[in-house]
Backbone bond lengths (Angstrom), bond angles and torsions (degrees), N, CA, C in turn:
res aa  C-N    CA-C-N  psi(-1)  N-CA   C-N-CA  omega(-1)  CA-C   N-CA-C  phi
1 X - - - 1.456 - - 1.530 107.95 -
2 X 1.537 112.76 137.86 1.243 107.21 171.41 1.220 139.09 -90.49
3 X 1.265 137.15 166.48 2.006 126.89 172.87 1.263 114.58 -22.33
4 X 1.423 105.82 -79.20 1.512 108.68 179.61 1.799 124.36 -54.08
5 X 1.633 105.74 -28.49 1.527 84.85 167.98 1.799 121.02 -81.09
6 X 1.366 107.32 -15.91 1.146 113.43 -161.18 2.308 88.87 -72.69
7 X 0.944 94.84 -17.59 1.363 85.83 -172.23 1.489 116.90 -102.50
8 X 1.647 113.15 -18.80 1.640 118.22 144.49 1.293 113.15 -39.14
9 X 1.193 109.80 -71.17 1.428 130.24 179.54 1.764 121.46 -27.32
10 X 1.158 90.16 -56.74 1.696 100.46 -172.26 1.941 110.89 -91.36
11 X 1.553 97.44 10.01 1.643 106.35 -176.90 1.725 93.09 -48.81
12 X 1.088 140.21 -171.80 1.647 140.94 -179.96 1.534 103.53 -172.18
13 X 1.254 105.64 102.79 1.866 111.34 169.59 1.801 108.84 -106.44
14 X 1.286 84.97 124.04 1.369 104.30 -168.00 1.595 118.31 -108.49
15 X 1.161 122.70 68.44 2.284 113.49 -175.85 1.042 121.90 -85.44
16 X 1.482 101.26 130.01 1.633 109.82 -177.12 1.263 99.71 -124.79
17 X 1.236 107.54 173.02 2.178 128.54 -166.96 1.799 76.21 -115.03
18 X 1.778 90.94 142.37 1.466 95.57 -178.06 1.632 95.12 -108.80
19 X 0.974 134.26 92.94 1.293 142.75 -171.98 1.751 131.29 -69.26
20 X 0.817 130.18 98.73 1.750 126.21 173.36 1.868 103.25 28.48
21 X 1.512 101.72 -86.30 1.470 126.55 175.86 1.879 115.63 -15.46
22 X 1.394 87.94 -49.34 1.470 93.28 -160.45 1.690 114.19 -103.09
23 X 1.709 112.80 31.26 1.420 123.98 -160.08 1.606 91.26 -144.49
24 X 1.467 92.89 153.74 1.590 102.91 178.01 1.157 143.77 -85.73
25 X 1.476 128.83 -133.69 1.789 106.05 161.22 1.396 100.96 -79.99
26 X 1.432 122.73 -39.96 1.225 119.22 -173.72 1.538 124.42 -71.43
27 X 1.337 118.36 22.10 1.540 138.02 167.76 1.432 107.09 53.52
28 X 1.998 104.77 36.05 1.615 92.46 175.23 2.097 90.62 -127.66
29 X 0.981 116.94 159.53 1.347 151.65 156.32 1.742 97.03 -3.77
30 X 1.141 155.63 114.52 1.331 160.96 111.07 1.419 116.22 14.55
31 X 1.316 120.82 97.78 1.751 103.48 178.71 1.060 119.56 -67.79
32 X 1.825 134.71 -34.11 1.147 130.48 158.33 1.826 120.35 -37.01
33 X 1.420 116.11 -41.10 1.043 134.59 -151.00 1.642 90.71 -92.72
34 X 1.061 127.07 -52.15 1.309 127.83 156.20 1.847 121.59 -9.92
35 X 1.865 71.47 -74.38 2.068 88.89 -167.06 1.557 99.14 -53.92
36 X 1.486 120.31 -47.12 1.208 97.21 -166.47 1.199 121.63 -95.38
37 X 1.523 136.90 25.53 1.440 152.55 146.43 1.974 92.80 -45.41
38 X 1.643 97.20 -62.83 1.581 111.36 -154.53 1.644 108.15 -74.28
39 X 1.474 102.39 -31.00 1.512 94.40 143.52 1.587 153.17 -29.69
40 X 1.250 84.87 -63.92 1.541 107.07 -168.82 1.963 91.05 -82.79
41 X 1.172 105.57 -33.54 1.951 98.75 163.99 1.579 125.73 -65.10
42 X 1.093 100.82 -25.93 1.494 106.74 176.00 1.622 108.06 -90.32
43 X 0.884 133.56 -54.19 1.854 129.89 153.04 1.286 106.31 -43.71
44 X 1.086 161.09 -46.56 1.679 146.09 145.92 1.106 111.77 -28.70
45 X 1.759 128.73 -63.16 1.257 125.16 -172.32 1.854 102.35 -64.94
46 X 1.137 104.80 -82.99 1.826 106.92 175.36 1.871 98.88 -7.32
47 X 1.185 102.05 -62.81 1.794 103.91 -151.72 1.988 85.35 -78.46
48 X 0.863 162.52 -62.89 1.427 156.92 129.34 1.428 121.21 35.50
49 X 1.929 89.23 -59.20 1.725 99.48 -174.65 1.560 108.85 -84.68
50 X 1.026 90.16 -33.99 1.952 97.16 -155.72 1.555 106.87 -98.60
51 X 1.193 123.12 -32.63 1.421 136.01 158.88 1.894 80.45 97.27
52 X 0.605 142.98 59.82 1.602 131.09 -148.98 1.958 105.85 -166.90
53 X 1.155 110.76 132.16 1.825 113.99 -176.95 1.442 120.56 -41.69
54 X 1.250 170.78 93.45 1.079 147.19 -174.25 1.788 134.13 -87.54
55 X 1.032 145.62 153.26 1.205 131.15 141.70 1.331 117.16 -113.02
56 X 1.374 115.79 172.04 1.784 127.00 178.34 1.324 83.01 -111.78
57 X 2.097 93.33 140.98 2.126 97.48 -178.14 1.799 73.08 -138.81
58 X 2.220 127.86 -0.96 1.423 91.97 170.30 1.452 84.70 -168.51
59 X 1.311 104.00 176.74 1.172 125.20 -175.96 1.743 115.59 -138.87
60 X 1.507 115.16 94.31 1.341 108.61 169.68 1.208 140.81 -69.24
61 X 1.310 126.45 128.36 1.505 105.15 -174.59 1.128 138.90 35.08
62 X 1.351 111.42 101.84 2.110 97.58 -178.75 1.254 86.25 -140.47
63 X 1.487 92.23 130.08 1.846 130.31 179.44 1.174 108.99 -94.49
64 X 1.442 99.00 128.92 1.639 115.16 179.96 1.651 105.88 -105.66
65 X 1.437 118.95 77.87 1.362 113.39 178.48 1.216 141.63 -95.49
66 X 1.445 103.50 0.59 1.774 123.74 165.48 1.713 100.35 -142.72
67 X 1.251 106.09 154.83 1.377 107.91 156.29 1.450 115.86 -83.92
68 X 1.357 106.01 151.91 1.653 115.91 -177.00 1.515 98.75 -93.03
69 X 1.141 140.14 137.39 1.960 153.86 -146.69 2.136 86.46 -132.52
70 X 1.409 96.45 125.96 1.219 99.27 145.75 1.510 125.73 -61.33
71 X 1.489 117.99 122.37 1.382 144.51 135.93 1.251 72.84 119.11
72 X 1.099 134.01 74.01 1.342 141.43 125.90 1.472 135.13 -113.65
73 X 1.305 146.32 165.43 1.615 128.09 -174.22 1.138 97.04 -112.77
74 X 1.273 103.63 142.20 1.599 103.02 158.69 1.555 107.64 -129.96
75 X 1.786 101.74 165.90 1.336 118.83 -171.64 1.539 104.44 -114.52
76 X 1.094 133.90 124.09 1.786 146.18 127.38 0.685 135.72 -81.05
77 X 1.725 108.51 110.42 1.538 133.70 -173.39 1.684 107.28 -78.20
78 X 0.948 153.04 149.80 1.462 143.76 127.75 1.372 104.35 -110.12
79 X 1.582 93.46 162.28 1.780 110.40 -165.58 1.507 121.91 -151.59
80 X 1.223 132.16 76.87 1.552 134.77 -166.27 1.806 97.45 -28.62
81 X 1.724 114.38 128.09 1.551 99.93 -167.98 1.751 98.82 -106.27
82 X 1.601 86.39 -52.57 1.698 105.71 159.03 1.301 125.95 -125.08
83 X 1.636 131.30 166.69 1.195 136.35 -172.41 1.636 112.33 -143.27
84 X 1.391 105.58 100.04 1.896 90.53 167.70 1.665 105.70 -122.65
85 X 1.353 106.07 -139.29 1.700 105.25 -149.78 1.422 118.83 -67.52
86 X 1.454 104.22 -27.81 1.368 119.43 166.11 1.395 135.56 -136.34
87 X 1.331 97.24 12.75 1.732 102.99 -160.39 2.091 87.89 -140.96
88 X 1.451 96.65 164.01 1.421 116.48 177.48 1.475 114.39 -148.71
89 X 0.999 103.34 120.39 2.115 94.55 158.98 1.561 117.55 -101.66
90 X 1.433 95.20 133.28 1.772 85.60 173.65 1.972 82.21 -132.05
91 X 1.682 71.86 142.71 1.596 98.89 167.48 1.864 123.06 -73.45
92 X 0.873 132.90 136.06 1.114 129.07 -175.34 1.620 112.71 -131.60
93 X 1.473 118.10 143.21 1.300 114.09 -162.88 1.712 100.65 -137.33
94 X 1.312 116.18 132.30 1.434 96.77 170.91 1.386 109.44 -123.64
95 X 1.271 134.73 166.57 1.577 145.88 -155.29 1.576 89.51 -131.75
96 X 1.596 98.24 169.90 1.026 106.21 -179.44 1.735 93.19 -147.92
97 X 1.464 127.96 130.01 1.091 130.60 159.73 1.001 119.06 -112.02
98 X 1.711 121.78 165.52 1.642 128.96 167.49 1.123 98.42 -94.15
99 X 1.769 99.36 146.19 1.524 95.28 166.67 0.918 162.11 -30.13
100 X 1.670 105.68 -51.86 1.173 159.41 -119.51 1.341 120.47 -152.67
101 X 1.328 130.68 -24.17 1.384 154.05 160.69 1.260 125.09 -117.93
102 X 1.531 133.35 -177.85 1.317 151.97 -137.74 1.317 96.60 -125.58
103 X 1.375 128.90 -9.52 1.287 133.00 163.60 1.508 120.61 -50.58
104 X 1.503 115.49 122.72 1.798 119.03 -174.25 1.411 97.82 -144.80
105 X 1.355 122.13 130.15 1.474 122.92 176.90 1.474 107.60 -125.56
106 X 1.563 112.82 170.50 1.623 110.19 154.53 1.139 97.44 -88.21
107 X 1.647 130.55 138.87 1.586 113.48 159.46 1.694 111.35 -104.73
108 X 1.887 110.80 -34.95 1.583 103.62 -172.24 1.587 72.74 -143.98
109 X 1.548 85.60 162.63 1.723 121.12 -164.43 1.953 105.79 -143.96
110 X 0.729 112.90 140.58 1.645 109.12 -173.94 1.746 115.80 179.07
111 X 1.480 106.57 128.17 1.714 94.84 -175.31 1.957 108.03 -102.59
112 X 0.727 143.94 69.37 1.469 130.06 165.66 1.456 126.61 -29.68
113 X 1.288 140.81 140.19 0.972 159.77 -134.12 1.914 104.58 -143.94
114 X 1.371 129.94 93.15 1.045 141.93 -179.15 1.657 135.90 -115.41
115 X 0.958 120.94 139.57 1.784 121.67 -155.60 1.229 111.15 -131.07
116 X 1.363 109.61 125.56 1.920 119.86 -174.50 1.156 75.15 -59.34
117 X 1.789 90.63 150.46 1.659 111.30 148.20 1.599 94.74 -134.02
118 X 1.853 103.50 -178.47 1.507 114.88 -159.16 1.530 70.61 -122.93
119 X 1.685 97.15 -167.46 1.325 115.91 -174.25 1.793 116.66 -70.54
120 X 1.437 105.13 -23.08 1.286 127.14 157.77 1.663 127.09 -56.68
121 X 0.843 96.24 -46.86 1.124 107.58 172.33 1.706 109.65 92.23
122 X 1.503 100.39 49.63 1.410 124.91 -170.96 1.810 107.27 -126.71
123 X 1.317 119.73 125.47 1.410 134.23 -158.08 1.776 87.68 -60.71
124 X 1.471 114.14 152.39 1.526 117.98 -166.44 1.763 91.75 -132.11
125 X 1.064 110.70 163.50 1.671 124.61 159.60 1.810 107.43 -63.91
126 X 1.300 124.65 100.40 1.209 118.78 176.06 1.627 116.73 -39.50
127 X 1.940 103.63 -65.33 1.401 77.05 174.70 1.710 105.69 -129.65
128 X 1.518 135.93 142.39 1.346 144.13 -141.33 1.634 102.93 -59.56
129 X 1.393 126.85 145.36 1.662 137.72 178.42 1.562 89.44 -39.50
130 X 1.766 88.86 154.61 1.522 83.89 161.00 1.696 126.83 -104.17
C-alpha cells in the first residue's frame, strides 16, 4: 500500500448528538468539550495510519467558526496532514448538522501534532529506515 492510500485509509469520521449536558448557558456546544472530541479523532487517525501508540505534545490553531447549537449532530473528520520520523499532524474538521434539515456547516477546524511512543514511553521511528 502506498502513502497516499495509507492515509485515505486511516481518514476517521466520527458523529455525535450534541446533547443538553454537554452545552452551556448559551445552549451551544462546550469549547473545552469540543477540543477533546477532536482529540480523541486525531489519536484514532495517528493510531489508524501508523498502527503505532500515540501521544498529543500540541495543538495548532483551532478555529471556532460557528457555534455548535444543542440537538444538533455533528461530524469529525481527521486526516494524516504531515508525517516525519516520529511525529504526525492530522487536521481535523468538525461539521455541524440539523437534525431535521439539509443544513451542514464547518463549525471548528484544528491540526494536532502527535508522537509514537514505545512501551517506555520513549518517541519511536513511525515507520522503520528504508
Amino acid at each position: 500500500m502506498n502513502y497516499e492510500e495509507k492515509i485515505q485509509n486511516s481518514e476517521t469520521k466520527v458523529f455525535k448528538v450534541v446533547f443538553p449536558n454537554i452545552t452551556n448557558h448559551h445552549n451551544t456546544m462546550f469549547g473545552g468539550t469540543v477540543m477533546e472530541m477532536m482529540d480523541e479523532v486525531a489519536f484514532m487517525t495517528a493510531t489508524r495510519f501508523a498502527k503505532k501508540s500515540f501521544v498529543t505534545v500540541s495543538c495548532d490553531r483551532i478555529d471556532f467558526k460557528k457555534p455548535i447549537p444543542a440537538d444538533t449532530l455533528i461530524e469529525l473528520i481527521g486526516r494524516v496532514k504531515y508525517v516525519g520520523n516520529s511525529s504526525l499532524k492530522v487536521n481535523v474538521q468538525v461539521f455541524v448538522e440539523q437534525m431535521y434539515d439539509e443544513v451542514r456547516e464547518r463549525a471548528v477546524s484544528g491540526d494536532f501534532t502527535l508522537v509514537a511512543i514505545d512501551a517506555y514511553k520513549k518517541p519511536v521511528r513511525i515507520f522503520p529506515k528504508d
